[in-house]
ZAMARGU-4260 file (C-alpha; in steps of 0.2 Angstrom, whole numbers, plus 5000, padded with zeros to 4 digits):
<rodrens>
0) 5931/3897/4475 | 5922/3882/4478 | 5913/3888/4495 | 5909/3903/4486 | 5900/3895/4470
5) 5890/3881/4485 | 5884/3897/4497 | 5880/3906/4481 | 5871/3892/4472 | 5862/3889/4490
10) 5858/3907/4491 | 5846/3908/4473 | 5839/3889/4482 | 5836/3896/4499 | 5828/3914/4488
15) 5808/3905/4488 | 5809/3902/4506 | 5815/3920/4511 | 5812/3931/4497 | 5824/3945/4504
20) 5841/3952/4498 | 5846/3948/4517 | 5849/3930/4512 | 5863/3938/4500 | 5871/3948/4513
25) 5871/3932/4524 | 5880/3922/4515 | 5893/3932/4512 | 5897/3936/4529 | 5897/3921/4533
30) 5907/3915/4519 | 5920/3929/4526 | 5919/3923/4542 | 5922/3904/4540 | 5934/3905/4527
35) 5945/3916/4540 | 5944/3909/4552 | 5949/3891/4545 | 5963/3899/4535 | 5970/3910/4549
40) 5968/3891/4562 | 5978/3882/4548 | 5989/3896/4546 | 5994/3898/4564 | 5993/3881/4568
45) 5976/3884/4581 | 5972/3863/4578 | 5956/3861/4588 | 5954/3878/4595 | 5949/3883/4576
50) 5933/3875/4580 | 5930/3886/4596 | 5933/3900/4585 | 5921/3896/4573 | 5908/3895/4589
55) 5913/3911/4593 | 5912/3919/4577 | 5894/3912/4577 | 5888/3917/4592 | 5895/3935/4587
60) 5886/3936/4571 | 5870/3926/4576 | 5859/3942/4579 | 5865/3955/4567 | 5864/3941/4553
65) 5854/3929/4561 | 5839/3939/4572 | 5843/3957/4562 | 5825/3963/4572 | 5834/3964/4588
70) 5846/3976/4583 | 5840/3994/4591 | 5829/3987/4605 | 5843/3991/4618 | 5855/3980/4627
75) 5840/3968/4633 | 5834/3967/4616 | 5850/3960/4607 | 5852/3948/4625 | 5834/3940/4619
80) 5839/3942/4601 | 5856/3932/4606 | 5845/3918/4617 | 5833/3916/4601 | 5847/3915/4590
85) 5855/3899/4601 | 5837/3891/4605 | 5834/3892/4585 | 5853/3881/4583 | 5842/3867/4590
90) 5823/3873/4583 | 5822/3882/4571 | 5822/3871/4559 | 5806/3864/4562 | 5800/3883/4567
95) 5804/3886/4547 | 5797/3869/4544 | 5780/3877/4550 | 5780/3894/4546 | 5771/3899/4530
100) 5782/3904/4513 | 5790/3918/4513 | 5797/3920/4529 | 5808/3934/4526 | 5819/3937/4540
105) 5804/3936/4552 | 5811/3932/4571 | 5825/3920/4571 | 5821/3911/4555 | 5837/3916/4546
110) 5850/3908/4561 | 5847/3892/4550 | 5852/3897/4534 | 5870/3906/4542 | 5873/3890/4552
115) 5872/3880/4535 | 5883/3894/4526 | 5895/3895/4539 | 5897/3875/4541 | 5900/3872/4522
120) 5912/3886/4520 | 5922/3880/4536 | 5920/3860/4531 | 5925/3865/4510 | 5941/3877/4518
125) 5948/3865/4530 | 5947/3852/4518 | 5953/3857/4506 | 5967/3868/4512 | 5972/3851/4520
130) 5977/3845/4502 | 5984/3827/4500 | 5970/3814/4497 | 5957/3824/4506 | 5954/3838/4497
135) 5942/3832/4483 | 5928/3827/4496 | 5925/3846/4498 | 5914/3842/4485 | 5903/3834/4497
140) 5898/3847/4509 | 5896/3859/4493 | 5880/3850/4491 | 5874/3856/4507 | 5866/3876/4503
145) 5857/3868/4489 | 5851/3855/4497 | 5844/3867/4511 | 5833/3877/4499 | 5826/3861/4494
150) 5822/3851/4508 | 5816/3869/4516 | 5809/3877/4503 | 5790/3875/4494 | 5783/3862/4486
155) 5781/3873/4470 | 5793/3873/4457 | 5799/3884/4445 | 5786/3886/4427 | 5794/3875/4414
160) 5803/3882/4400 | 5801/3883/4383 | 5819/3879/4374 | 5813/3877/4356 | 5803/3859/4355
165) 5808/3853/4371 | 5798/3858/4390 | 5812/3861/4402 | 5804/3857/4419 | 5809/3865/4433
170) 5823/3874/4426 | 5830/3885/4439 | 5831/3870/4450 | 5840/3860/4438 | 5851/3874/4434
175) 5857/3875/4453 | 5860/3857/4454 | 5868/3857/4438 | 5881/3873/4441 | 5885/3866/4461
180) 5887/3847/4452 | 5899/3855/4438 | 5908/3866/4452 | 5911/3852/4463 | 5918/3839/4447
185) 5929/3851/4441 | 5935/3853/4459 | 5936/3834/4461 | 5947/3833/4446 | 5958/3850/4449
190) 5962/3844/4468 | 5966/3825/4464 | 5980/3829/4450 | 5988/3844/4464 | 6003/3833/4470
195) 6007/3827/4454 | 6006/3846/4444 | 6017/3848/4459 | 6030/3836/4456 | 6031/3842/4437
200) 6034/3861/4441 | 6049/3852/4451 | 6054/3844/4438 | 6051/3826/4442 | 6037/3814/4438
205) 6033/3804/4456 | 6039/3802/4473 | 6055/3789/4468 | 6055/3784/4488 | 6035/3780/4486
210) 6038/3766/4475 | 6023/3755/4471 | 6014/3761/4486 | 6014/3779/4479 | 6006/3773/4462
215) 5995/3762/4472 | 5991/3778/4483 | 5988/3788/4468 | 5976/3774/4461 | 5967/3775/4477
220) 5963/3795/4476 | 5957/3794/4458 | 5946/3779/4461 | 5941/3788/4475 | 5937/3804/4467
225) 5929/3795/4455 | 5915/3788/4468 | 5916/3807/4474 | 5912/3812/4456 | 5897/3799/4455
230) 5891/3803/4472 | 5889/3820/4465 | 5881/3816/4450 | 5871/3804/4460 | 5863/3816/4470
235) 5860/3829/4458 | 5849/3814/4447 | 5841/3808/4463 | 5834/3827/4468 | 5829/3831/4449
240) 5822/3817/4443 | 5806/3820/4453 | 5806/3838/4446 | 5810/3832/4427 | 5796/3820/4428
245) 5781/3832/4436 | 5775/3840/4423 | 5780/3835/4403 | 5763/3841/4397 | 5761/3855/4386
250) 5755/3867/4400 | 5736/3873/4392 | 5731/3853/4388 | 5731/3847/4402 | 5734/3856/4418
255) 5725/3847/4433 | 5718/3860/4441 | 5713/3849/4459 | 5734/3847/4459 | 5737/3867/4455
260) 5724/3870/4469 | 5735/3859/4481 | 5750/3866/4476 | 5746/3883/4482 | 5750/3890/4501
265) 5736/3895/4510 | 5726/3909/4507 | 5723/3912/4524 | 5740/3913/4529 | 5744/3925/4515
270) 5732/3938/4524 | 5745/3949/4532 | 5754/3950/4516 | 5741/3961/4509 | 5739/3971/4525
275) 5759/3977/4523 | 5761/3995/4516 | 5766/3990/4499 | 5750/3979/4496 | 5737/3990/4507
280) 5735/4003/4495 | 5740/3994/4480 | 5724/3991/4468 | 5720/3970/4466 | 5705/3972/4452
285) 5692/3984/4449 | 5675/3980/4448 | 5658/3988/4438 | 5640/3983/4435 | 5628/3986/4427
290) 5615/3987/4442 | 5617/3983/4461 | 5634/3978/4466 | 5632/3960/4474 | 5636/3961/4493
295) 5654/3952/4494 | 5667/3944/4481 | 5673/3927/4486 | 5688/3922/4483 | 5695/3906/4489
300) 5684/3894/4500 | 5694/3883/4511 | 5686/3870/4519 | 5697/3860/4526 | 5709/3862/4542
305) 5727/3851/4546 | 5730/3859/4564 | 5742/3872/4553 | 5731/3878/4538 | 5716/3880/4530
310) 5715/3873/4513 | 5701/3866/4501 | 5700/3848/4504 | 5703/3836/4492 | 5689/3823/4488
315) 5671/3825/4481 | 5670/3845/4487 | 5685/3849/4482 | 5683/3845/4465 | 5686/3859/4451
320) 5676/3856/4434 | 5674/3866/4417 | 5660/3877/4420 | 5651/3874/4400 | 5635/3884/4407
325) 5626/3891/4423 | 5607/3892/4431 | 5597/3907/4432 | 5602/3917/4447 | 5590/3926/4458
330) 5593/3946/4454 | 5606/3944/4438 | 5617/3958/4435 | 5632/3958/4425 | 5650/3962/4434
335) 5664/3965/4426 | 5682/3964/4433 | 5698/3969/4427 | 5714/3964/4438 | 5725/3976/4442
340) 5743/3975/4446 | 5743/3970/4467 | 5734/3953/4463 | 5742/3938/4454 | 5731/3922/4461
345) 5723/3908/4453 | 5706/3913/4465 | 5694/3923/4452 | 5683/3935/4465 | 5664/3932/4460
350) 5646/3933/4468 | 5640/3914/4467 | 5630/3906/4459 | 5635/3909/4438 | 5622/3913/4427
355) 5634/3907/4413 | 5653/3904/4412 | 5662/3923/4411 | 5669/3931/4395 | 5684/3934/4396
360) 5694/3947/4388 | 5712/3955/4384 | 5727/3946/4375 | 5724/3928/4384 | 5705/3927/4383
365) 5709/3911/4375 | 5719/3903/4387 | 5708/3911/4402 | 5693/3903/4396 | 5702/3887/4393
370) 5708/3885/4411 | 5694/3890/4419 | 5686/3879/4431 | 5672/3880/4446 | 5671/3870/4462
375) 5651/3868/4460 | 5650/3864/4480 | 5661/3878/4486 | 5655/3889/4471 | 5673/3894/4471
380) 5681/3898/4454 | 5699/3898/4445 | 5710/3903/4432 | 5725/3892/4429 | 5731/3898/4412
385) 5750/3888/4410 | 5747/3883/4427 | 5747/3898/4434 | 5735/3912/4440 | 5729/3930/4432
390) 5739/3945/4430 | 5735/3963/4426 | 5725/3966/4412 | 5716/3950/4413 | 5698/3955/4412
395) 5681/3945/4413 | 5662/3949/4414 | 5649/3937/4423 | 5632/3937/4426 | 5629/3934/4445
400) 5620/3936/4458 | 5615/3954/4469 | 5603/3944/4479 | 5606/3947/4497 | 5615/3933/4506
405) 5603/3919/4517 | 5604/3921/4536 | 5610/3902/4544 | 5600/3891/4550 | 5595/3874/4554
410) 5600/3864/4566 | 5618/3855/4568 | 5623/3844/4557 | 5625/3832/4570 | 5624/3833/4592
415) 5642/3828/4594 | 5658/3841/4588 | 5664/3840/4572 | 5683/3842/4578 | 5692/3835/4593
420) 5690/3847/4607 | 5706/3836/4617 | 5715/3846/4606 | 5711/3863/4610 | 5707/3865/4628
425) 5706/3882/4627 | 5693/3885/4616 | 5682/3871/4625 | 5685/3879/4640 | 5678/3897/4634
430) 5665/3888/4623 | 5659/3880/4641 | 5662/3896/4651 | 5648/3905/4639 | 5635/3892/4644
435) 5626/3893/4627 | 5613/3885/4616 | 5622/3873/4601 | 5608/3882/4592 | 5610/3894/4577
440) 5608/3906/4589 | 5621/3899/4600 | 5632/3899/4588 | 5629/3917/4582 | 5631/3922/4598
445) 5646/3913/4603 | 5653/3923/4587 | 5647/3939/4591 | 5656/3936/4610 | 5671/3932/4598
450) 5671/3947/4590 | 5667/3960/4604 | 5681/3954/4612 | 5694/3954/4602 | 5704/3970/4596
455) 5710/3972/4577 | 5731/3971/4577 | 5737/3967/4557 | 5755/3967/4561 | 5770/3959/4575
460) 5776/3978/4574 | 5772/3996/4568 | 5787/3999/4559 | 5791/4004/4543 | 5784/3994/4530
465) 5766/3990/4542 | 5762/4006/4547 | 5748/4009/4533 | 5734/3998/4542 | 5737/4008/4557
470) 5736/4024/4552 | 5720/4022/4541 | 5712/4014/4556 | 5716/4027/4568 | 5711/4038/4557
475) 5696/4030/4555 | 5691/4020/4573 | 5705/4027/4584 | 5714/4011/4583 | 5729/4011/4595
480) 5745/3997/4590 | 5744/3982/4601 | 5757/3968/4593 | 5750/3950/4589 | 5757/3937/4579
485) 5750/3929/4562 | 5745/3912/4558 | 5732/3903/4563 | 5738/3885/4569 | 5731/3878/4586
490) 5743/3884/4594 | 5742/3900/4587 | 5721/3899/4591 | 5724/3892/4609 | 5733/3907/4612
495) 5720/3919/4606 | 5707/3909/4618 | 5720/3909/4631 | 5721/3929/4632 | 5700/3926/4631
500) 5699/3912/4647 | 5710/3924/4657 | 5702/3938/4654 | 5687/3932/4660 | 5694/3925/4673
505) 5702/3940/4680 | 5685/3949/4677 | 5674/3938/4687 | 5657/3934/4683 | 5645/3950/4679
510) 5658/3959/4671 | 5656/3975/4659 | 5659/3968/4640 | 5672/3981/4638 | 5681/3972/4654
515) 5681/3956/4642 | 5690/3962/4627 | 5708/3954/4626 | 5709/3942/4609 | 5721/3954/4599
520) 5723/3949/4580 | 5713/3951/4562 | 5704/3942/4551 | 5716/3925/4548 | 5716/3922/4566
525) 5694/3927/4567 | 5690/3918/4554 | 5697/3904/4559 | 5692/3902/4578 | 5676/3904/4573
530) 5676/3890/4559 | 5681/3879/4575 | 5668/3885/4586 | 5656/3880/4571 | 5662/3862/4571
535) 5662/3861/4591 | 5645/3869/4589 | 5641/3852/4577 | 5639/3863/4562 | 5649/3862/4544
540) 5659/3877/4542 | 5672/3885/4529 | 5683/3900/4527 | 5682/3910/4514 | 5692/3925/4507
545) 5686/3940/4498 | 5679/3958/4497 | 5664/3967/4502 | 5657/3980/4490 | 5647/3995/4492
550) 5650/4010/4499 | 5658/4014/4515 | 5644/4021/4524 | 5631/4005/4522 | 5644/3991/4520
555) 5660/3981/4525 | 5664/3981/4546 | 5675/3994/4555 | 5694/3991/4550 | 5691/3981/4535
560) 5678/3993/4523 | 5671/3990/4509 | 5675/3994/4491 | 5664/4003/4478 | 5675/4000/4462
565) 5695/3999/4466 | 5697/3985/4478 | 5716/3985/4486 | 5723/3977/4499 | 5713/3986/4514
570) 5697/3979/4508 | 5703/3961/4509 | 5692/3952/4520 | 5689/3933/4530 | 5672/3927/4534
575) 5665/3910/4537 | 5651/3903/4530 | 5642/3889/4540 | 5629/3874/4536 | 5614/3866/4547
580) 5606/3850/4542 | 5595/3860/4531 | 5610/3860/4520 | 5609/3878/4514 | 5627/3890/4518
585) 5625/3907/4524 | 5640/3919/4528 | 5645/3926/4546 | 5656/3940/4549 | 5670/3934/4561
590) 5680/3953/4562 | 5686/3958/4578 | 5680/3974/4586 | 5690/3991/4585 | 5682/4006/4596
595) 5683/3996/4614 | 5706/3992/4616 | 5710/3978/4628 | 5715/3980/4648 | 5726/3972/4660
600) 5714/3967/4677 | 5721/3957/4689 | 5707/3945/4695 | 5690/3951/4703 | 5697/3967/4697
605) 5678/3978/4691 | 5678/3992/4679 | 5670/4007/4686 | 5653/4012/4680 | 5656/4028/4676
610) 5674/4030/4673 | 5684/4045/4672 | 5698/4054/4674 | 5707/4062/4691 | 5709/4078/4695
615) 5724/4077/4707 | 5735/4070/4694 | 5751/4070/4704 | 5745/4061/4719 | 5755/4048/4729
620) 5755/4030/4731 | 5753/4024/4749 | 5752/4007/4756 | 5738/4003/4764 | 5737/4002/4783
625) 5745/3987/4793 | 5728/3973/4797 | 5719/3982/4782 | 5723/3969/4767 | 5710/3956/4763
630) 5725/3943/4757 | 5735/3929/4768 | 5752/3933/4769 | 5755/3916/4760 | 5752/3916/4744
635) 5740/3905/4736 | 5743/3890/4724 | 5734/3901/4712 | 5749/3914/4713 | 5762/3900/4712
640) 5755/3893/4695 | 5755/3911/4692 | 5772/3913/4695 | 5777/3899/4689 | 5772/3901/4672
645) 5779/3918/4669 | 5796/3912/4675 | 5792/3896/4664 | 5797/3903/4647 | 5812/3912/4654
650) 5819/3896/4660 | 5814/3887/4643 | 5823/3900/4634 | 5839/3900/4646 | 5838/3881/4647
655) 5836/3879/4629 | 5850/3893/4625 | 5863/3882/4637 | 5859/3866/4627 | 5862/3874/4611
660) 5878/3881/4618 | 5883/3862/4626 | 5881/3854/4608 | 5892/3871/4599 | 5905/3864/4613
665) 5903/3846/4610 | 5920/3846/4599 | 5930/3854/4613 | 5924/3841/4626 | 5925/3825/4616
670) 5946/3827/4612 | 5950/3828/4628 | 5938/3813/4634 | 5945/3802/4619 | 5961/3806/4622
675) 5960/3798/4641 | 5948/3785/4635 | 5964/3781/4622 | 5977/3783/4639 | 5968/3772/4649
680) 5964/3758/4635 | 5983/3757/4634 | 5989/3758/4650 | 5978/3744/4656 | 5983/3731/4642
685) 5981/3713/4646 | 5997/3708/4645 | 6016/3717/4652 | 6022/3718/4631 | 6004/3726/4625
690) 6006/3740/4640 | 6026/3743/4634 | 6019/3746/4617 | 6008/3757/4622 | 6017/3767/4634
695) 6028/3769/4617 | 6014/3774/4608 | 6009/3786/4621 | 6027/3797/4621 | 6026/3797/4602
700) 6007/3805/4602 | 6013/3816/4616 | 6027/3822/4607 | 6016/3824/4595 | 6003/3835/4601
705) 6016/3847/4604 | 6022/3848/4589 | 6036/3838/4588 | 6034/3823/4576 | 6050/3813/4569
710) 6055/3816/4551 | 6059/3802/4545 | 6056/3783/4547 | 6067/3775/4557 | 6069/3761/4574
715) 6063/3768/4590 | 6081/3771/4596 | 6081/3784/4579 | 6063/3791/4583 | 6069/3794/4600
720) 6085/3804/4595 | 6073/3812/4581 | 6062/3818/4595 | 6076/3823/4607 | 6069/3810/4621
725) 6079/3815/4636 | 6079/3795/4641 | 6073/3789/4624 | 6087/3778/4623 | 6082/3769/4638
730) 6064/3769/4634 | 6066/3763/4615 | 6079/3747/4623 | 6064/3743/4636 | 6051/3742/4623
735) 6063/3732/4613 | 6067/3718/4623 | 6047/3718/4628 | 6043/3716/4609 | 6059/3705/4602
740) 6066/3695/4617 | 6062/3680/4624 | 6059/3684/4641 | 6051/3699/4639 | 6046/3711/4654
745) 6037/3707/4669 | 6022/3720/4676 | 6035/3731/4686 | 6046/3735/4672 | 6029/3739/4660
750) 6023/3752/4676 | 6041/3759/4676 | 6041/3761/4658 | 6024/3772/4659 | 6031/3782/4673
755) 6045/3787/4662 | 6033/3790/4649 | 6021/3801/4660 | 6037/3811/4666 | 6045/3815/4650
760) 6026/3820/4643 | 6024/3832/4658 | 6042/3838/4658 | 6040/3842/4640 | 6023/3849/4643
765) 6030/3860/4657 | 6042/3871/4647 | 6027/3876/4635 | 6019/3892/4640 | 5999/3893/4645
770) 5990/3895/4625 | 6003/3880/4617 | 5999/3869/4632 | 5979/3873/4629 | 5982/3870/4608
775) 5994/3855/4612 | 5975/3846/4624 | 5965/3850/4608 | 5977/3844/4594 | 5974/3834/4581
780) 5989/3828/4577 | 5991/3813/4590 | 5973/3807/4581 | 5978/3811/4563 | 5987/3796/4550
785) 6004/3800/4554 | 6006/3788/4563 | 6010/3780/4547 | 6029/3784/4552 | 6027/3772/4567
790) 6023/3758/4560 | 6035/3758/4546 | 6050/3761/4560 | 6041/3746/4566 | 6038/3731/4553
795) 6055/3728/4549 | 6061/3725/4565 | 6048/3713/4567 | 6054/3705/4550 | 6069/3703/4558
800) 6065/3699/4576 | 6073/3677/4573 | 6088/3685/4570 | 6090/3697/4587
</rodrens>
């Protein structure tokens, strides 16, 4: 019951990070499978082979739960799923680290979450079908799902909550801690009272033969599961406290809108999100005016870059004010917008600069126009009513601007690059290979080059779900599906230049434009590369994030249109905006082409002039004649690198697969090693009385390990008749008179002695078929306290030893 109230406690914590019902079907599969498999290893006695059945359960259910994607791509397809699953066991936790929220159950991203369900539900189960003293600290590893969705999840917590006078913050965070810290006290108190509800039903109050030491032990596992209790409550104070404290303000006073700013993902890496089927169509606002539509909506302006995102930076630019009144704006005209249901953001779309702060309108015109604020250098506006953003039915009007946006230029804002080019070699190395101008027209050039050749993809697939895009755009361009992945990281960006610098490469020098074209993405990854080219150009750049308006015929670029007065998802668009030393911003369009889709050349390779198609369709392939080939018969150092670093990420995957395979296995190698390590220790014991000792030590772990353990206290001569010892009798009088007599035993008698002691293992090992001999090397018993037993058969003999 325990394991069950942890995995489902972590499952409503790990919800903000996935946001699917997969997460649910997860956890209780794995739930099912570790509880099984810990009941049926306890049940039939498995010891240490449990753990290799839990490896193997894993691996089993790693790609239907863990890479579900891979499922109905063939026999090689669930082989790649099965090496991704076993390479995330090792990475991907920093692969969710990175990855933008939510994830969903993109590639492998899920393995981490049923590794974390399946270790508490095996860690609670073995613990606490164990019983005795040891069953209350399954409340430790109860903590576990919970703590996943925290340290995993986002930064943003849930809205506070209103419970009469008092402002609950972060309530369903404080409600999972509170129900898995409840769960795991009352399990603490149910599991420490067990042996003694057991001894009532029986009829009797306590152990009589425990004596003192019983009560004593009983003290011990209260006081312990007191500090178990604490260490519970502990934890649940220490991961709240943060959240109680973050925000006790009534929400309209005195929401920093520079913190709700930080607090949100990036826009940028949301793009996709609104290219999916259920977003592309669905209307984000509607927008009217009373003359000439301006010529774009900005949204969010990010102008700042970590290597991972764009975000606004913080600091001077960044800053967010009231907006009390405007300026007069070059060719005024009032728009009105009204938000629909596919938009939710704090990022008002407007055409900068204000005339005047907007008039709201609709139930919360109030609260709108007190949480309204600009960013007067980014002209970028919010609305962070409660700290949150609009929703539908939230409507405005503003008097802004139809004036035609400037064209850029200036020069840079300084000879050197903004950014440091070490860090992306690839686009250095195709900003060199285009030998141009760091002018303005350089720069536009660079990002026309940019643009021509790439190839618009939205999605990883065309399944269902992301088949919208696709089909409005070959509909519309003839766009064919070519794969690519979001985000737009370095290393994300280095790859898009990559497939540019190889390209050219392989094209040679004179190459046909269309013989160029090999950068496959959208807008995210666009906009972005050419921000950086900007900054490596030494001018100021930004992303922004918005729509463009008018109609289709005269406005927005093929694959991303424009919109007349419903805006959806389709018509959501990145740009850049870019500054000179003349400080003045002007926007360029950073779009990737969509008639001209990439080819495959292999190097010096020339598309044909005039190309068409062949008439003999079915002709046959023929090699050349012997002498005729241009090429050496040894292949170049070009075609090893080649080679090389095709094979390279095979050999990273398989390499990386075996290492996560070596640390599942760790258990199964250590038992053996510390039980040999534990051997040797004693069998090479300083003195002829320590080796005796241990060689008795030895038979009784031995005996032990295949099950045969001695019932009842007793002196060795007992132990050994307990165990049925074939020479026990001798063996218990040697160590005796090693322990108790004066003249001990010499070295020869201590090797006899282990002799003995090896034979009677192996004998007894012997006559125990092929699986008991296997479970006997991996138990746990010999390591276990019940060696209690021992020690007891041997105090009083040392009380007693003056008198023998």
């Amino acid at each position: 019951m325990l394991s069950a109230v942890a995995l489902a406690a972590g499952a409503f914590s790990a919800m903000p990070i996935y946001r699917t019902g997969w997460v649910w079907v997860v956890a209780g599969i794995a739930w099912a499978l570790a509880f099984g498999v810990v009941w049926a290893g306890r049940r039939l006695g498995w010891g240490v082979a449990a753990i290799a059945a839990l490896v193997a359960a894993f691996v089993v259910a790693v790609v239907p739960l863990g890479v579900p994607s891979a499922l109905g791509t063939g026999p090689l397809g669930v082989l790649g799923g099965l090496i991704d699953g076993l390479a995330t066991v090792t990475l991907g936790w920093k692969q969710l680290l990175t990855l933008t929220l939510p994830v969903g159950t993109y590639q492998a991203v899920m393995v981490p979450w049923l590794l974390v369900a399946m270790c508490t539900t095996a860690m609670i189960a073995a613990l606490a079908l164990r019983g005795g003293r040891t069953a209350p600290f399954a409340a430790v590893p109860a903590l576990l799902p919970v703590a996943f969705g925290v340290v995993f999840g986002s930064s943003a917590v849930s809205a506070p909550a209103q419970i009469g006078p008092v402002t609950v913050s972060a309530p369903r965070e404080l409600l999972l801690w509170a129900v898995i810290c409840v769960a795991g006290a009352v399990w603490v108190a149910w599991s420490s009272g067990i042996g003694r509800r057991r001894a009532l039903r029986l009829g009797r109050s306590a152990q009589p033969a425990e004596g003192a030491g019983g009560v004593r032990r009983n003290a011990v596992v209260r006081a312990v599961s007191a500090v178990v209790t604490a260490a519970v409550a502990l934890g649940v104070g220490a991961a709240v406290a943060p959240l109680a404290n973050a925000d006790r303000q009534v929400p309209r006073d005195r929401v920093d809108p520079e913190l709700v700013v930080r607090e949100q993902t990036s826009p940028l890496a949301g793009y996709r999100a609104a290219k999916r089927d259920a977003a592309f169509a669905a209307p984000m606002f509607s927008v009217q005016s009373d003359g000439a539509m301006p010529e774009r909506l900005r949204m969010a302006v990010l102008d700042g870059y970590d290597g991972v995102d764009f975000f606004v930076e913080p600091g001077a630019d960044g800053r967010f004010t009231r907006f009390p009144s405007g300026e007069a704006v070059p060719e005024p005209v009032d728009v009105s917008v009204e938000i629909a249901e596919g938009y939710d953001g704090i990022w008002l779309p407007i055409a900068p600069p204000l005339a005047a702060p907007p008039v709201f309108e609709g139930s919360r015109s109030g609260a709108l126009g007190d949480a309204f604020y600009v960013n007067r250098s980014s002209w970028a506006a919010i609305a962070v009513p409660g700290g949150r953003g609009v929703r539908a039915g939230d409507a405005y009007t503003a008097e802004m601007s139809a004036a035609d946006g400037a064209d850029p230029s200036g020069d840079p804002v300084q000879d050197a690059p903004l950014i440091d080019l070490e860090r992306t070699p690839q686009l250095a190395q195709w900003l060199a290979a285009q030998q141009l101008p760091t002018t303005v027209d350089g720069l536009l050039e660079a990002i026309q080059r940019l643009r021509d050749r790439g190839y618009l993809s939205h999605s990883l697939t065309d399944g269902d779900g992301e088949r919208a895009w696709l089909e409005a755009a070959a509909e519309a361009h003839g766009v064919k599906f070519i794969p690519s992945t979001g985000g737009h990281s370095i290393a994300r960006l280095e790859a898009l230049f990559l497939q540019l610098n190889e390209q050219q490469r392989a094209a040679g020098d004179g190459a046909d434009e269309r013989a160029l074209v090999a950068g496959i993405g959208d807008d995210e990854q666009f906009a972005a590369a050419a921000a950086l080219i900007a900054r490596a150009m030494g001018f100021d750049s930004r992303v922004v994030l918005g729509v463009r308006l008018g109609s289709a015929d005269d406005a927005g670029v093929p694959g991303v249109p424009a919109c007349t007065e419903v805006c959806t998802g389709e018509h959501l668009a990145a740009w850049i905006e870019v500054r000179g030393d003349d400080g003045a911003w002007a926007a360029v369009d950073t779009s990737p082409q969509v008639e001209t889709p990439p080819i495959t050349l292999e190097r010096g390779e020339q598309l044909p002039e005039f190309p068409s198609v062949p008439e003999e369709r079915d002709a046959s392939q023929a090699d050349p004649p012997s002498g005729t080939s241009g090429d050496s018969n040894e292949p170049s150092e070009t075609q090893d690198r080649d080679a090389f670093a095709a094979l390279w990420p095979i050999l990273r995957a398989v390499g990386l697969s075996l290492l996560a395979l070596a640390l599942l296995a760790l258990p199964l190698l250590f038992l053996p090693v510390a039980k040999r390590m534990r051997s040797t220790r004693r069998r090479r014991a300083s003195t002829p009385e320590e080796r005796a000792l241990g060689a008795w030590d030895e038979l009784v772990d031995g005996y032990a390990d295949i099950g045969r353990v001695a019932a009842m206290p007793g002196s060795r001569r007992d132990i050994a008749e307990q165990l049925r010892v074939p020479s026990g009798e001798w063996l218990a009088a040697t160590v005796d008179r090693a322990v108790y007599s004066h003249e001990g035993i010499d070295g020869d008698d201590a090797e006899q002695l282990w002799a003995a002691v090896d034979g009677e293992i192996s004998a007894r090992r012997a006559e125990l078929g092929f699986w008991k001999r296997l479970r006997a090397r991996y138990s746990l018993r010999s390591l276990m306290p019940h060696t209690r037993t021992r020690r007891v058969a041997r105090l009083p003999r040392r009380a007693n030893a003056g008198g023998r």
